[in-house]
FILOKOL-267584 format. One line per field, with one value per residue (C-alpha): chain; x, y, z; residue in three letters. Coordinates in pm, 1 decimal, decimal comma. Layout:
N
chaine = A | ...
xx = X | ...
yy = Y | ...
zz = Z | ...
residu = ALA | ...
! end
This chain:
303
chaine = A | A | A | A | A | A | A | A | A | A | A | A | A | A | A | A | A | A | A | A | A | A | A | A | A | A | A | A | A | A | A | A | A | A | A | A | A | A | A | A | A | A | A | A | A | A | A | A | A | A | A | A | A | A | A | A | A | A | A | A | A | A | A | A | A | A | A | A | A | A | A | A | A | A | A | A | A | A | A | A | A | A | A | A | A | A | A | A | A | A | A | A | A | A | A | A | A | A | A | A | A | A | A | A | A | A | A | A | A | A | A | A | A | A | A | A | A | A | A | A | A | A | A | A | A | A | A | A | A | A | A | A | A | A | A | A | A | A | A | A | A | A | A | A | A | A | A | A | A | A | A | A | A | A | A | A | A | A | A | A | A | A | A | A | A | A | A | A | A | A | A | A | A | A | A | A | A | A | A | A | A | A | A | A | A | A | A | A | A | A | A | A | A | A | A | A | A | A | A | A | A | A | A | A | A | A | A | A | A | A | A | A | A | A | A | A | A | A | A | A | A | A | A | A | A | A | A | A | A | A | A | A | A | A | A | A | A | A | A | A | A | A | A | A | A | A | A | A | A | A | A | A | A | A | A | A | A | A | A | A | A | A | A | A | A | A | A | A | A | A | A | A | A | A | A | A | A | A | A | A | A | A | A | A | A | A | A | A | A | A | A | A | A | A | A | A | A | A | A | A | A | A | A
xx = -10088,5 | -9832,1 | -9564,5 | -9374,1 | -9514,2 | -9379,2 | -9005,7 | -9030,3 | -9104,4 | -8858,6 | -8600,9 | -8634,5 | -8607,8 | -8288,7 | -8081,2 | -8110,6 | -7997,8 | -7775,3 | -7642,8 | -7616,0 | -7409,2 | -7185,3 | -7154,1 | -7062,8 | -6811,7 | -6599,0 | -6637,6 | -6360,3 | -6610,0 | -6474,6 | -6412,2 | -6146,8 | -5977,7 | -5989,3 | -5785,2 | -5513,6 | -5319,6 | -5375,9 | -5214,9 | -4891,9 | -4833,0 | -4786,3 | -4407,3 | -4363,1 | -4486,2 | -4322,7 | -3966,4 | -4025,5 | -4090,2 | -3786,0 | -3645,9 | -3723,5 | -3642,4 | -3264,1 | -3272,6 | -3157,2 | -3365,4 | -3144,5 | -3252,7 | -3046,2 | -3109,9 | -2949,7 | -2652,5 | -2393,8 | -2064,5 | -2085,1 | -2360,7 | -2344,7 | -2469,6 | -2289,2 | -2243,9 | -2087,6 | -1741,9 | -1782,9 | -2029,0 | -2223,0 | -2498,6 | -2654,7 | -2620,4 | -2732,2 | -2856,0 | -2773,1 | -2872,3 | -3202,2 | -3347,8 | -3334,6 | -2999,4 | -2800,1 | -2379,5 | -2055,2 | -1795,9 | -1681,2 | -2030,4 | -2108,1 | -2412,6 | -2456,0 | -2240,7 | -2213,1 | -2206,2 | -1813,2 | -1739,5 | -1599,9 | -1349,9 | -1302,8 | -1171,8 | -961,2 | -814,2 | -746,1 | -550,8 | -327,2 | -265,2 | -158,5 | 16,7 | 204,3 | 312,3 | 440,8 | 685,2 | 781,7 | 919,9 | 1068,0 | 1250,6 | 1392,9 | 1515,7 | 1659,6 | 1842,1 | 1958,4 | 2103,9 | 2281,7 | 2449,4 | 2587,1 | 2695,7 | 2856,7 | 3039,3 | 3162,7 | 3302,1 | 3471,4 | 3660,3 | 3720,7 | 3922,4 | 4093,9 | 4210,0 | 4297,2 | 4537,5 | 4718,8 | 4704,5 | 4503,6 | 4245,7 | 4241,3 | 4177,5 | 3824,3 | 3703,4 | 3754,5 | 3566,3 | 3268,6 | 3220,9 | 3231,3 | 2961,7 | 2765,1 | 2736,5 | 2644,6 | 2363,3 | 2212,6 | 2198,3 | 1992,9 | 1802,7 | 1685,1 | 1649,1 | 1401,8 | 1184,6 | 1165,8 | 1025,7 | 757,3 | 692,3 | 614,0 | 387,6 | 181,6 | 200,0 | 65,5 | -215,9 | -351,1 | -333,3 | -572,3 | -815,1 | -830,9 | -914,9 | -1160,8 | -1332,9 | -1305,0 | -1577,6 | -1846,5 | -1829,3 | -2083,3 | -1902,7 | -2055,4 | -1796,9 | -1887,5 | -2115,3 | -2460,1 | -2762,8 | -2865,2 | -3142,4 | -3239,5 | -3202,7 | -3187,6 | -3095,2 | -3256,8 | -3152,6 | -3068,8 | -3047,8 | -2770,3 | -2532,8 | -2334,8 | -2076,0 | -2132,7 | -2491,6 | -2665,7 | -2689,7 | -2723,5 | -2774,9 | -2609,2 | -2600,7 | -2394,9 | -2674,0 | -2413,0 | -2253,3 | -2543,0 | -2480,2 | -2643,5 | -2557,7 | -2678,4 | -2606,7 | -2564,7 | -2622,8 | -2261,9 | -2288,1 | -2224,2 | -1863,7 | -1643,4 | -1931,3 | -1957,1 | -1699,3 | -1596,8 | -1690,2 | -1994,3 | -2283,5 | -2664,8 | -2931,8 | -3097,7 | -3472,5 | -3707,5 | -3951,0 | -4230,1 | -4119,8 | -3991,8 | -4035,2 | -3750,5 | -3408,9 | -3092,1 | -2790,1 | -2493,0 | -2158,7 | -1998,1 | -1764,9 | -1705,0 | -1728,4 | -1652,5 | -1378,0 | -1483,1 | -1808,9 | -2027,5 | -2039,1 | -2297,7 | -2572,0 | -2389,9 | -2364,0 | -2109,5 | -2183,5 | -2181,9 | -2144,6 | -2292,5 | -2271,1 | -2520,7 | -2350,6 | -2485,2 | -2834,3 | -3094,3 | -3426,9 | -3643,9 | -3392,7 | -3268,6 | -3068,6 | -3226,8 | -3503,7 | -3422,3 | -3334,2 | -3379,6 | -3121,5 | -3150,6 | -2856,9 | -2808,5 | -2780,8 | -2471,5 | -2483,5
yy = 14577,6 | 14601,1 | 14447,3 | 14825,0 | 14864,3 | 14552,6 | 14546,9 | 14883,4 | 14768,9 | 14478,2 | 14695,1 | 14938,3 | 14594,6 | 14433,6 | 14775,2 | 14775,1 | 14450,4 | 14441,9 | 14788,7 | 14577,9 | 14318,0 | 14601,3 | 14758,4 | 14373,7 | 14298,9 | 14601,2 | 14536,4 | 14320,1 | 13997,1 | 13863,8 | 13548,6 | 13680,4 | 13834,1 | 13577,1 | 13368,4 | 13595,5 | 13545,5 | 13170,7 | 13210,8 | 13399,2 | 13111,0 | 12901,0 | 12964,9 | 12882,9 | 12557,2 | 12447,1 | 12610,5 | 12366,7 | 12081,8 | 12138,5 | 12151,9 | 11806,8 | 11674,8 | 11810,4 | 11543,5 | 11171,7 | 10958,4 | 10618,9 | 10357,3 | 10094,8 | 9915,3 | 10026,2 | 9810,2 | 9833,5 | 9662,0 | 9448,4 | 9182,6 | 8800,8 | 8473,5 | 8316,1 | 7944,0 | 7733,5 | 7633,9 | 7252,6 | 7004,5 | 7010,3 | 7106,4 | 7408,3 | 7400,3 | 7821,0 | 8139,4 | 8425,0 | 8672,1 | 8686,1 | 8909,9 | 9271,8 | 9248,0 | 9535,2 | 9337,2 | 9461,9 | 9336,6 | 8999,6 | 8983,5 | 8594,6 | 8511,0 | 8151,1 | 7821,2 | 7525,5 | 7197,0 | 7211,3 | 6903,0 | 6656,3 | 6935,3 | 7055,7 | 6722,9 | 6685,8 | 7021,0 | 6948,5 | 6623,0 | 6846,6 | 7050,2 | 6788,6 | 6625,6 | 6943,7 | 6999,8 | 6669,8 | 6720,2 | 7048,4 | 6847,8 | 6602,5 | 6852,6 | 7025,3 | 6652,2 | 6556,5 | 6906,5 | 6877,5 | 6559,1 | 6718,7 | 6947,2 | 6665,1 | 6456,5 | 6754,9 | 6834,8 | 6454,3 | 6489,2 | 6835,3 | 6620,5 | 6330,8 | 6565,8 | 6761,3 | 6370,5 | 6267,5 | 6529,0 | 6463,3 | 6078,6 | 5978,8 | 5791,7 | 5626,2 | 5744,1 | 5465,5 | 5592,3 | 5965,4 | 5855,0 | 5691,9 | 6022,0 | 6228,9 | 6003,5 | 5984,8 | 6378,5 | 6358,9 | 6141,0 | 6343,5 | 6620,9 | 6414,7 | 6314,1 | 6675,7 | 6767,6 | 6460,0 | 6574,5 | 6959,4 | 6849,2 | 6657,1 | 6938,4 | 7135,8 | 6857,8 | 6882,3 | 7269,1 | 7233,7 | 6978,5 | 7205,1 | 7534,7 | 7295,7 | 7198,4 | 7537,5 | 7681,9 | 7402,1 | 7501,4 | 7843,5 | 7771,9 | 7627,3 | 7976,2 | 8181,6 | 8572,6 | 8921,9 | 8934,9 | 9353,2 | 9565,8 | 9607,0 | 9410,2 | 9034,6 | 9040,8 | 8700,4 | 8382,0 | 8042,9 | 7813,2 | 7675,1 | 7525,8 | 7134,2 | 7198,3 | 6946,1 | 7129,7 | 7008,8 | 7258,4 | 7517,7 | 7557,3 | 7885,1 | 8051,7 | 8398,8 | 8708,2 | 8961,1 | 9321,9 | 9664,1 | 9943,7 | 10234,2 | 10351,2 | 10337,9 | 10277,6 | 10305,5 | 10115,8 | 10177,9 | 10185,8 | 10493,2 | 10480,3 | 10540,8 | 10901,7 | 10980,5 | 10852,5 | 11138,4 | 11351,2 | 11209,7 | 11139,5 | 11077,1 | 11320,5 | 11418,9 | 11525,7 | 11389,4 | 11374,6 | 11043,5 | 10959,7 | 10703,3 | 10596,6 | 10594,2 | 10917,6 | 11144,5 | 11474,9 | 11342,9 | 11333,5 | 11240,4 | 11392,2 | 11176,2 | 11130,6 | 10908,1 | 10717,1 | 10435,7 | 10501,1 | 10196,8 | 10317,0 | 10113,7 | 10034,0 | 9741,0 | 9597,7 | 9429,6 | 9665,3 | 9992,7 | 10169,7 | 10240,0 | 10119,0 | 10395,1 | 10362,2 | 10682,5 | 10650,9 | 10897,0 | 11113,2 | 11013,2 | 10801,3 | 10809,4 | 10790,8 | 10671,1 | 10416,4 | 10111,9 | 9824,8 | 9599,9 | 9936,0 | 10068,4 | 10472,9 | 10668,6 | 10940,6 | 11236,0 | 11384,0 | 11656,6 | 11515,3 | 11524,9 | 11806,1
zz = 11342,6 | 11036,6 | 10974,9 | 10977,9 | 11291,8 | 11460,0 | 11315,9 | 11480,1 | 11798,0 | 11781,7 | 11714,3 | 11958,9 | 12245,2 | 12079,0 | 12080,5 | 12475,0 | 12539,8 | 12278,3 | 12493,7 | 12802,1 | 12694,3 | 12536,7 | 12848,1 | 13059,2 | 12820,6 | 12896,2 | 13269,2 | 13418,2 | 13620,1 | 13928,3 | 13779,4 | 13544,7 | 13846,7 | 14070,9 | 13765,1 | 13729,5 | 14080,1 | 14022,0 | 13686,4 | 13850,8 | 14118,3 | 13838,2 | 13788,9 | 14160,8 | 14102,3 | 13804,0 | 14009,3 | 14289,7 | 14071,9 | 13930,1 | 14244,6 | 14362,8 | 14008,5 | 14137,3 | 14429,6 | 14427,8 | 14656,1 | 14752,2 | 14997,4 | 15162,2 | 15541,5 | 15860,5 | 15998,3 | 16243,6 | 16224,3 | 16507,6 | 16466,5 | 16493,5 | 16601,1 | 16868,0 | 16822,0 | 17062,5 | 17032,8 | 17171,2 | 17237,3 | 17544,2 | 17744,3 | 17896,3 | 18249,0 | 18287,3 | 18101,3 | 18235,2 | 17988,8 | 17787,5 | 17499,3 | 17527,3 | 17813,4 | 17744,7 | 17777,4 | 17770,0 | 17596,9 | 17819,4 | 18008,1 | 18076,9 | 17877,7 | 17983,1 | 18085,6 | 17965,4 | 18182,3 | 18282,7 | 18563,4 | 18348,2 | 18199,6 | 18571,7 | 18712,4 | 18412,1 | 18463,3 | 18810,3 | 18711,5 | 18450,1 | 18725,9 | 18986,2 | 18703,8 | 18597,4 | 18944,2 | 18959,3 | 18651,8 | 18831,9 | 19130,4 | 18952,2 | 18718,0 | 19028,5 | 19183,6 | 18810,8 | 18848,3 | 19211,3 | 19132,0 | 18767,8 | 19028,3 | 19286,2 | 18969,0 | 18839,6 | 19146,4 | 19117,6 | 18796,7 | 18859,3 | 19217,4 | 18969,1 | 18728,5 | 18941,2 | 19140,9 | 18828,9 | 18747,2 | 19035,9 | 18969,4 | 19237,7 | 19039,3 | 18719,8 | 18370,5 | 18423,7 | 18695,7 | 18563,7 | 18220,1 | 18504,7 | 18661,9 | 18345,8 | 18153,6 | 18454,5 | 18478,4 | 18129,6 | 18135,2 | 18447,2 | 18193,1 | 17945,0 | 18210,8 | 18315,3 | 17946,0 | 17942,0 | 18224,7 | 18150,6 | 17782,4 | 18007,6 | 18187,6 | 17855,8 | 17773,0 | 18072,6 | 18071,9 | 17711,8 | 17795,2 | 18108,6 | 17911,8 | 17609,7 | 17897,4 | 18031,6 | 17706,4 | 17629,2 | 17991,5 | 17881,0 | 17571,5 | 17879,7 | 17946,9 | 17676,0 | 17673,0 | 17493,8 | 17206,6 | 17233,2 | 17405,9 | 17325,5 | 17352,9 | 17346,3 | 16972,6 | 17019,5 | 17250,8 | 17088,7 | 17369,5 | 17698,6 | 18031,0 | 17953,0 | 17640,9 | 17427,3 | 17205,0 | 16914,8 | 16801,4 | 16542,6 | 16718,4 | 16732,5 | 17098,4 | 17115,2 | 16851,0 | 16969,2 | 16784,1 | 16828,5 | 16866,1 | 16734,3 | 16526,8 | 16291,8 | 15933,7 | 15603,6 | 15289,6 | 14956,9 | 14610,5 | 14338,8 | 13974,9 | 13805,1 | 13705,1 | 14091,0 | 14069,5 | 14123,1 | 14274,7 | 14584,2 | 14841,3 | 15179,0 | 15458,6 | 15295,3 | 15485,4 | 15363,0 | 15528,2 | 15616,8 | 15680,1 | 15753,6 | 15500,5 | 15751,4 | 15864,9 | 15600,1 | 15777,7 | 16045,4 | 15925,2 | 16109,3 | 15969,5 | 15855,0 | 15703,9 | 15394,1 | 15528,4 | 15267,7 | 14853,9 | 14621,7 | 14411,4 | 14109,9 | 13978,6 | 13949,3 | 13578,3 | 13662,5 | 13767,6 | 13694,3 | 14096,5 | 14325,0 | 14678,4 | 14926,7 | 15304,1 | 15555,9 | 15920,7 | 16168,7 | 16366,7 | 16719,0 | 16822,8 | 16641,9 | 16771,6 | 16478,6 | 16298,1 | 16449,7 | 16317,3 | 16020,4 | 15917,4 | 15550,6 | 15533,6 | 15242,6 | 15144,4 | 14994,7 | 14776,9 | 14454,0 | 14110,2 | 13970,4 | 13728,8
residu = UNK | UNK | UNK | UNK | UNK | UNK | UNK | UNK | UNK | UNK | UNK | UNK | UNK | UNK | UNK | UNK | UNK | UNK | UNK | UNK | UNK | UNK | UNK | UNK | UNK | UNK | UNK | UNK | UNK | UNK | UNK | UNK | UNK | UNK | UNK | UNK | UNK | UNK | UNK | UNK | UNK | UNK | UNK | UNK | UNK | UNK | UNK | UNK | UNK | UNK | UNK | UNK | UNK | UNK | UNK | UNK | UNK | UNK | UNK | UNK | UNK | UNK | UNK | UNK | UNK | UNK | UNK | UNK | UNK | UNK | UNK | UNK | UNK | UNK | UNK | UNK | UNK | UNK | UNK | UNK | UNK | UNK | UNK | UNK | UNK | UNK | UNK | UNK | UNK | UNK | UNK | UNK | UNK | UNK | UNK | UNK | UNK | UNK | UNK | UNK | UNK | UNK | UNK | UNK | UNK | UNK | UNK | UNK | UNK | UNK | UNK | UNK | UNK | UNK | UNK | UNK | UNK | UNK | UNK | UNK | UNK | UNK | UNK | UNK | UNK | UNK | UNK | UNK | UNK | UNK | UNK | UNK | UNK | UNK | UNK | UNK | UNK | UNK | UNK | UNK | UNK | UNK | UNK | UNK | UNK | UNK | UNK | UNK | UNK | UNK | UNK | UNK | UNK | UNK | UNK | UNK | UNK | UNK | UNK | UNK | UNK | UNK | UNK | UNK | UNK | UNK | UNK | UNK | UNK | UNK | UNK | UNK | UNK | UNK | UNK | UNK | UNK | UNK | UNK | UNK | UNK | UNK | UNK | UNK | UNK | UNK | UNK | UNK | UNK | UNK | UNK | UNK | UNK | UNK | UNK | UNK | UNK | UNK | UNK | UNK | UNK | UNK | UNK | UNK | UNK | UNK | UNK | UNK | UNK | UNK | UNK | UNK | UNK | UNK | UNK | UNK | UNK | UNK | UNK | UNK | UNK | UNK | UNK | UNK | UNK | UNK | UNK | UNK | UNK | UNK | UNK | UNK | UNK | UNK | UNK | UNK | UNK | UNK | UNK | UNK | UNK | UNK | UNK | UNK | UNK | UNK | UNK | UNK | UNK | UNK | UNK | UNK | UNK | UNK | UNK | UNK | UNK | UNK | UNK | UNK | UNK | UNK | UNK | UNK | UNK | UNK | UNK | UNK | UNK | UNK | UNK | UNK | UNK | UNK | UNK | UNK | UNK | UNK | UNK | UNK | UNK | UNK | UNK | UNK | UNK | UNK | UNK | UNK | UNK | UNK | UNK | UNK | UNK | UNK | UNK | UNK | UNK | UNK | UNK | UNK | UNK | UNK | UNK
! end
């Protein structure tokens, strides 16, 4: 065969493919047009990225304004317990009690001792009013002579000093008033009380127990309102303030949100780290925070 003869040939193959791929290029593949709604979603995206770029994300724990440790007010020892972790109190509930006889008998003796004074005021006083009576006979005998200017003087200071007398006694009574109104306070500490409602966190004492004062004996913690404290970066000053509703979320549960309220905003700033402390109480329970969890919440930018 020639060389003519197979350029020919050659040719005549290439110009059909060559045709082909003319003919596929000017086609629209499905490729290409699956691409092109992808391509228009794009804006979306980038619009709700900038949406979340909008949104301040602050954390800070949940705390409720009633929460302490109970600590005993005097020495003793623990002679009940009548409330235990997880009791639900009211405000003036008895927790526990204290071993109280010593204090009891001593009470009783102020009493008896108080009662005493009492009767002896009211003799001191009965007599002031017989003496009195003297004295009043003892002038009016005098001005019509009948007795001396002595024994008018006798009578006079003796009414006097009756007086004194009473004076004397009803400042004893105060003292023994004052002493039985100390012991019944001090027997008032045997007695352990809820300082508010809610419930009894943690139990540190048991039954014979030994306390010095200042120990620890009960936690007990509020359970509403619920609050949130947290801190803002300065450029919220002036941008946030009270009555404000956010919304408020657990970190292990973003999707729930409980919906709140500011309540507190620090009217000057830290120098130190730059924020503003905020404070947001829930408006009602909540059933996925509790006391001592951290919240997250959510607020706009300042813009």
């Amino acid at each position: 065969m020639t060389r003519t003869k197979l350029a020919a040939i050659l040719g005549l193959g290439v110009l059909p493919l060559v045709a082909v791929l003319g003919c596929e290029g000017g086609k629209a593949s499905p490729a290409n047009s699956a691409m092109k709604p992808a391509a228009e979603t794009m804006p979306a995206t980038g619009s709700s990225r900038q949406s979340e770029a909008d949104v301040y994300t602050a954390s800070g724990p949940v705390v409720v304004e009633n929460q302490l440790d109970l600590t005993a007010q005097r020495e003793g020892v623990v002679a009940s317990i009548l409330s235990d972790t997880g009791s639900r109190v009211k405000r003036g509930d008895l927790l526990a009690t204290l071993d109280d006889r010593q204090l009891a008998a001593n009470l009783d003796a102020a009493r008896a001792k108080t009662r005493s004074t009492a009767d002896d005021l009211k003799n001191w006083e009965a007599e002031a009013k017989v003496l009195d009576a003297d004295f009043q006979r003892a002038q009016k005998m005098r001005d019509a002579q009948i007795i001396s200017q002595e024994e008018y003087d006798h009578a006079k200071y003796k009414a006097e000093s009756d007086q004194w007398d009473v004076k004397r006694v009803q400042e004893l009574l105060a003292n023994a008033q004052a002493e039985q109104h100390s012991l019944e306070l001090e027997l008032e500490k045997t007695r352990i009380r809820a300082p508010f409602e809610g419930v009894v966190a943690r139990r540190y004492i048991r039954v014979g127990q030994s306390l010095a004062k200042g120990d620890r004996l009960f936690w007990v913690t509020a359970t509403a309102p619920l609050l949130v404290k947290f801190t803002l970066p300065a450029e919220f000053e002036g941008s946030i303030r009270k009555k404000q509703a956010l919304e408020v979320s657990s970190p292990e549960n973003p999707q729930q949100h409980s919906n709140a309220k500011v309540v507190q905003v620090s009217p000057v700033v830290d120098p130190a780290s730059g924020t503003i402390d905020v404070t947001v109480q829930l408006e009602g329970p909540s059933e996925f925070l509790y006391p001592g969890m951290t919240a997250n919440v959510r607020l706009e930018k300042p813009r």
